[in-house]
N, CA, C and O atoms as a GROMACS GRO file, in nm:
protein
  288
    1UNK      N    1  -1.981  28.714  -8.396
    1UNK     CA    2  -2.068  28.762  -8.499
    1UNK      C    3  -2.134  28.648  -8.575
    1UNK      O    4  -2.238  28.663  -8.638
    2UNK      N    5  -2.073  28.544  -8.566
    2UNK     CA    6  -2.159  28.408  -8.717
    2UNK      C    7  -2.178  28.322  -8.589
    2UNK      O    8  -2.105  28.307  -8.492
    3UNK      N    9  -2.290  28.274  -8.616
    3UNK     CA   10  -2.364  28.147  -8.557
    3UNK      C   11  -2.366  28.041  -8.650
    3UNK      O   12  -2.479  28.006  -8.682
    4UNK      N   13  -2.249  27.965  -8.715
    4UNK     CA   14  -2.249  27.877  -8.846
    4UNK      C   15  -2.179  27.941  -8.980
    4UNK      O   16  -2.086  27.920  -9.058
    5UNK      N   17  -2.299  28.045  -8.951
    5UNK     CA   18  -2.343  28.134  -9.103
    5UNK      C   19  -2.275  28.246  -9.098
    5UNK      O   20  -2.283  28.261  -8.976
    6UNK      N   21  -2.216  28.334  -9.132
    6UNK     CA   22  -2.174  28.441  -9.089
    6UNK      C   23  -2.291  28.538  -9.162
    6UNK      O   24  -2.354  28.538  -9.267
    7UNK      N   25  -2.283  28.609  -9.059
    7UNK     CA   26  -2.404  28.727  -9.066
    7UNK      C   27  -2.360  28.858  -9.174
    7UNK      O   28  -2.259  28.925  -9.195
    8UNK      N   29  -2.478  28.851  -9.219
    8UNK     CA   30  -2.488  29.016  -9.365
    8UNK      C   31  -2.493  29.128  -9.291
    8UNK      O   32  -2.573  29.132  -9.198
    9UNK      N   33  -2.408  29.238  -9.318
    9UNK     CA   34  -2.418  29.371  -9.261
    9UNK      C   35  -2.512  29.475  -9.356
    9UNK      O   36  -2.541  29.461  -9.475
   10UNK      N   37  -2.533  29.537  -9.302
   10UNK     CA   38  -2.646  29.675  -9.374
   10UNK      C   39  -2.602  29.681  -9.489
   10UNK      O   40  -2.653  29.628  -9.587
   11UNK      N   41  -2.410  29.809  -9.482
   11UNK     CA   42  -2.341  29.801  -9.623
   11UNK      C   43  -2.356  29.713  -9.702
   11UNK      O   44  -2.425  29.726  -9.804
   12UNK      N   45  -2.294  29.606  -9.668
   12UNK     CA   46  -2.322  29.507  -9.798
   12UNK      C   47  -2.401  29.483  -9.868
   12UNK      O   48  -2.396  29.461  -9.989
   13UNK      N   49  -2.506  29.486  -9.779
   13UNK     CA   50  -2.659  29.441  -9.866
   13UNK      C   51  -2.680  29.562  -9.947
   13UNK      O   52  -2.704  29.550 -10.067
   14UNK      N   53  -2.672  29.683  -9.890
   14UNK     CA   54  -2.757  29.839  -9.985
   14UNK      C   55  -2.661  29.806 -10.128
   14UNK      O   56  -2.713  29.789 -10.238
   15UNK      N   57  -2.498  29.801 -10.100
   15UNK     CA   58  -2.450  29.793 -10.176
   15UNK      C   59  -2.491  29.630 -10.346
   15UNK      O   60  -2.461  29.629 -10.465
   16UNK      N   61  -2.549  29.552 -10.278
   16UNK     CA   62  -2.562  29.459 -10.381
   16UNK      C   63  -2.723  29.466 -10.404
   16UNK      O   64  -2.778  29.380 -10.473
   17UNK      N   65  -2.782  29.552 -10.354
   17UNK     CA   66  -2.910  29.611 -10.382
   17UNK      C   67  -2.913  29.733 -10.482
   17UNK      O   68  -3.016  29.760 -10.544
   18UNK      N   69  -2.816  29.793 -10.491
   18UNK     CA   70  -2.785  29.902 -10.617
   18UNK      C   71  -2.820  30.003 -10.559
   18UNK      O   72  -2.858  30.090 -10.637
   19UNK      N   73  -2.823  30.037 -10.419
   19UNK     CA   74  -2.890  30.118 -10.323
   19UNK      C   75  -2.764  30.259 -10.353
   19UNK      O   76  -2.778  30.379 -10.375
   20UNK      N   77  -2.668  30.188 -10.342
   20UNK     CA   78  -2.550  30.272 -10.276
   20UNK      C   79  -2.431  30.206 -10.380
   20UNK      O   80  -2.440  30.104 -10.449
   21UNK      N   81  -2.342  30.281 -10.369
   21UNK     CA   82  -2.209  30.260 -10.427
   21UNK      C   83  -2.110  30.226 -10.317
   21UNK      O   84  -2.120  30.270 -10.202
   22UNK      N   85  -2.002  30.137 -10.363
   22UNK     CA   86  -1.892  30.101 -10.222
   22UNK      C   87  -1.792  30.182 -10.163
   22UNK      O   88  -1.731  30.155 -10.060
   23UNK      N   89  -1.771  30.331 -10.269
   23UNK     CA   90  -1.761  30.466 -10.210
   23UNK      C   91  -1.849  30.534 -10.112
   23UNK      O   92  -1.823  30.604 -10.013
   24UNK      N   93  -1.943  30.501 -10.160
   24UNK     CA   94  -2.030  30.596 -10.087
   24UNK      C   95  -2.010  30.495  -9.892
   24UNK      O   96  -1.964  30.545  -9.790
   25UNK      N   97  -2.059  30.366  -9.907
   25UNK     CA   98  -2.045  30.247  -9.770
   25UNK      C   99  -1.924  30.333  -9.747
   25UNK      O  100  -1.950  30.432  -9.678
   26UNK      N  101  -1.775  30.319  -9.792
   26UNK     CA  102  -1.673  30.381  -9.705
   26UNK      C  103  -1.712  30.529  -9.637
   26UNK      O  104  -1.702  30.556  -9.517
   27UNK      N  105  -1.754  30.611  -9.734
   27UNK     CA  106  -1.738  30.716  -9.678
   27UNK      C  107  -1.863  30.747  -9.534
   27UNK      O  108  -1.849  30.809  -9.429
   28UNK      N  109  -1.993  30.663  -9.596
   28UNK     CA  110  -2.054  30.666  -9.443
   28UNK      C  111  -1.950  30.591  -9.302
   28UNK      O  112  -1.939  30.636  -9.188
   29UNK      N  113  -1.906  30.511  -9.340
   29UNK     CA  114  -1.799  30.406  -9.227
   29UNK      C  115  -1.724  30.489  -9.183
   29UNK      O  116  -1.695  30.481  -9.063
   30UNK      N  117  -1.683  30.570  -9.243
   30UNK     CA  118  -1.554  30.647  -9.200
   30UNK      C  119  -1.624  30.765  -9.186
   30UNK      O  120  -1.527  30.841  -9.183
   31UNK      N  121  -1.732  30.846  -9.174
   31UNK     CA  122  -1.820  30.941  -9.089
   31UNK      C  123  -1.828  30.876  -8.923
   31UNK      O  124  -1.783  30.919  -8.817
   32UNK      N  125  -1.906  30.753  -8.959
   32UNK     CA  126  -1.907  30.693  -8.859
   32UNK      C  127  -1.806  30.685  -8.725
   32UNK      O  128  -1.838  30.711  -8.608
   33UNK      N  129  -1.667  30.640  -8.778
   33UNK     CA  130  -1.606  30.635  -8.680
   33UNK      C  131  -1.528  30.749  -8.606
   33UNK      O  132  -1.484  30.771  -8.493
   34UNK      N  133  -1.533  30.810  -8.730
   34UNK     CA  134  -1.516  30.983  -8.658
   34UNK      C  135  -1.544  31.029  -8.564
   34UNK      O  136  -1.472  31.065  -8.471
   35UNK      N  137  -1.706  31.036  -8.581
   35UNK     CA  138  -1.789  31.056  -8.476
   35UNK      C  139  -1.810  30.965  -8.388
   35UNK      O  140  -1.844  31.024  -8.285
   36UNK      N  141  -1.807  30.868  -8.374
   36UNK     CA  142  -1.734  30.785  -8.244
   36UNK      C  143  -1.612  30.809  -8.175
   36UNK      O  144  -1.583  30.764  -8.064
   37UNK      N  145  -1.529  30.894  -8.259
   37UNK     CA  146  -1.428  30.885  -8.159
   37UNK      C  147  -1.379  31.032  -8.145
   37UNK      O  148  -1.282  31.053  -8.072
   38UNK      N  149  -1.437  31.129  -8.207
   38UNK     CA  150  -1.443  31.240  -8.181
   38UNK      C  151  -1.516  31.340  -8.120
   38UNK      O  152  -1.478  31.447  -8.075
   39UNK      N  153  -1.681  31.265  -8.129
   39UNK     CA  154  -1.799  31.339  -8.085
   39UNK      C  155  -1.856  31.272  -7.983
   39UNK      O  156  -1.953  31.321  -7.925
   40UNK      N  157  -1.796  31.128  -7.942
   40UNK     CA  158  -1.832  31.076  -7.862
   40UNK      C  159  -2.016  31.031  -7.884
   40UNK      O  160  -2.107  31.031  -7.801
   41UNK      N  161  -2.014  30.994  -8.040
   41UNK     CA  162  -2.157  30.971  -8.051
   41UNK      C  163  -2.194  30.885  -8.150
   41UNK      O  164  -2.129  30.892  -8.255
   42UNK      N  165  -2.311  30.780  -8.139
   42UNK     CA  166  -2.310  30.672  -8.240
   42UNK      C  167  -2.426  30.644  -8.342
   42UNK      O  168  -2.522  30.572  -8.311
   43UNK      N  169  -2.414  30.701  -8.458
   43UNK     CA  170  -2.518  30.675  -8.583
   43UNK      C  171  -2.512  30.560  -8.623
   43UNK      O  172  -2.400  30.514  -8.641
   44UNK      N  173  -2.611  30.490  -8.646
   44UNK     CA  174  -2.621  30.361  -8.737
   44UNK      C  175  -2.562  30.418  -8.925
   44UNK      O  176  -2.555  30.537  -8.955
   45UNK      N  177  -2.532  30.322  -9.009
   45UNK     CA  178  -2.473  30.362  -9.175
   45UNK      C  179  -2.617  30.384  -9.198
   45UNK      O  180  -2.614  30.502  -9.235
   46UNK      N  181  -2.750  30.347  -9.202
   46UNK     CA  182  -2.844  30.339  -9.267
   46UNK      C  183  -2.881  30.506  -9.225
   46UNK      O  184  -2.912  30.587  -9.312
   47UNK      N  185  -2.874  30.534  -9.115
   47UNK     CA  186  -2.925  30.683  -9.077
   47UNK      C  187  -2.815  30.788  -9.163
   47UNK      O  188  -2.854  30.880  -9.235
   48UNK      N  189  -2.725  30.765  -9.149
   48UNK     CA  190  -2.603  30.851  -9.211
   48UNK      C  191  -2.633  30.851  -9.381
   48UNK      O  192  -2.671  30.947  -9.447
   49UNK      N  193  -2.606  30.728  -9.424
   49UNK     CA  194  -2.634  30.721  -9.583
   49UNK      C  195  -2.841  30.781  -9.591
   49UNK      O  196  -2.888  30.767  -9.704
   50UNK      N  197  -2.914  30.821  -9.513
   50UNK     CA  198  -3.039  30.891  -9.541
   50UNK      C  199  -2.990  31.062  -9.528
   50UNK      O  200  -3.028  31.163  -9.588
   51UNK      N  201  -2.912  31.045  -9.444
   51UNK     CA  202  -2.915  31.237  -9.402
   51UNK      C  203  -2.801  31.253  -9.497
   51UNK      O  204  -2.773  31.370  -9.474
   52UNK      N  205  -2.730  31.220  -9.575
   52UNK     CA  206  -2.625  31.228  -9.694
   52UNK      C  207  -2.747  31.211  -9.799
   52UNK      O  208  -2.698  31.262  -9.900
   53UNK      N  209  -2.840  31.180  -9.825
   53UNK     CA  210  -2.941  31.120  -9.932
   53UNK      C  211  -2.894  31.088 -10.010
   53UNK      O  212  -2.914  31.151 -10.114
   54UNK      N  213  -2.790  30.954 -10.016
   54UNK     CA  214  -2.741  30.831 -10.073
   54UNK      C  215  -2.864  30.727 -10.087
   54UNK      O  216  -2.898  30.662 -10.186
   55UNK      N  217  -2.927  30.735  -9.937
   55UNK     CA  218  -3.068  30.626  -9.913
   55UNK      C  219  -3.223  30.683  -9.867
   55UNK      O  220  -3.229  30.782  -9.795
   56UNK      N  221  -3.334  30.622  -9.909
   56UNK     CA  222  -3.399  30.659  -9.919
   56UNK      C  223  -3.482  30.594  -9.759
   56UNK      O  224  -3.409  30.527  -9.686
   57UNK      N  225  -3.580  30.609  -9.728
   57UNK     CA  226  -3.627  30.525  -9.597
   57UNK      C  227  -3.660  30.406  -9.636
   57UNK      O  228  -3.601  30.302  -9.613
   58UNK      N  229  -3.770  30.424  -9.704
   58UNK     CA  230  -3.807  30.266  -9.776
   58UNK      C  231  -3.702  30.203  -9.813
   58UNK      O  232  -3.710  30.082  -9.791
   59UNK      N  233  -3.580  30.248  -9.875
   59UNK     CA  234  -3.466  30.187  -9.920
   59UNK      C  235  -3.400  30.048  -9.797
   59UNK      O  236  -3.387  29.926  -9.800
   60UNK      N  237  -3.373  30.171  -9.691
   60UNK     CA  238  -3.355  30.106  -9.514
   60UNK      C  239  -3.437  30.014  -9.495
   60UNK      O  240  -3.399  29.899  -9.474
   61UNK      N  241  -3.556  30.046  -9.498
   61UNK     CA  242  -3.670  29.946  -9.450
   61UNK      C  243  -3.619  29.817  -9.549
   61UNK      O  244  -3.600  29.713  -9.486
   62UNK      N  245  -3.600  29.812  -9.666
   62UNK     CA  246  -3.617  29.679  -9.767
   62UNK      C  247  -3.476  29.611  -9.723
   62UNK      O  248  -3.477  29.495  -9.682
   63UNK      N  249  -3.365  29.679  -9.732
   63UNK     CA  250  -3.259  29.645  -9.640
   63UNK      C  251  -3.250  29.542  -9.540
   63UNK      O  252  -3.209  29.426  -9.539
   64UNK      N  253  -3.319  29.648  -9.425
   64UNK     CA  254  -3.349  29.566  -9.281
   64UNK      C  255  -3.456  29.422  -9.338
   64UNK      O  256  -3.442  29.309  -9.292
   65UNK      N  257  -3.532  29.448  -9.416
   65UNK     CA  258  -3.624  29.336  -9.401
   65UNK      C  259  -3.553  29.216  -9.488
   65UNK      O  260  -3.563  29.099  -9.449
   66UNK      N  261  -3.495  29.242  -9.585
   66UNK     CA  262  -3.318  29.138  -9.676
   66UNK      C  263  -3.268  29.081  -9.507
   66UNK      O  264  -3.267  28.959  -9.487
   67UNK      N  265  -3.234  29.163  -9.409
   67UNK     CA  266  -3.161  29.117  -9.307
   67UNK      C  267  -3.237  29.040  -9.217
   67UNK      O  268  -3.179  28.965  -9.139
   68UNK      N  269  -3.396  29.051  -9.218
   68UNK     CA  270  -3.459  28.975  -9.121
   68UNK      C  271  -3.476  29.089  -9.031
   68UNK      O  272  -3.599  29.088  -9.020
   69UNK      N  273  -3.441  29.172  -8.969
   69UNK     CA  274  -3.419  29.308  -8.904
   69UNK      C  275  -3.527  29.385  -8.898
   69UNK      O  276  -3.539  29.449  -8.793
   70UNK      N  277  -3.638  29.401  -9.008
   70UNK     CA  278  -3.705  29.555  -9.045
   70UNK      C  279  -3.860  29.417  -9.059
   70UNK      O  280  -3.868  29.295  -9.061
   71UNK      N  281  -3.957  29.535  -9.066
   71UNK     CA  282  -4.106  29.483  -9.067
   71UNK      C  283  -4.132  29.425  -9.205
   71UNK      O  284  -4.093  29.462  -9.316
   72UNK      N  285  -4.207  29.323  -9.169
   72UNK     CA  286  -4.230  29.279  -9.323
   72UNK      C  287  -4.347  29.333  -9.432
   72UNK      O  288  -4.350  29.289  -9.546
   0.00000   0.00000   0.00000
């Protein structure tokens, strides 16, 4: 995962963006792996925390683009 630097995850960032609360990051994480290992199926946190409307799209987008990830 780190090339030197160790790399920023989605959570973290929404969370020090005031996006989201660190309840709310667990409880998408732990949707998440549920459904990985129950439904046999894989959501990204940013899609999950939108269909919970914790996050907004633009929210994601400013996110991804903090990460280098999303359009500028």
């Amino acid at each position: 995962m780190a090339r030197g630097i160790q790399q920023r995850r989605f959570g973290a960032t929404a969370v020090e963006k005031g996006y989201i609360t660190f309840d709310q990051l667990l409880e998408a994480i732990h949707i998440q792996i549920v459904e990985d290992v129950e439904e046999d199926k894989h959501r990204l946190i940013g899609k999950i925390l939108c269909d919970q409307g914790h996050m907004s799209v633009p929210q994601i987008n400013d996110v991804l683009v903090s990460l280098g990830k999303g359009q500028n």
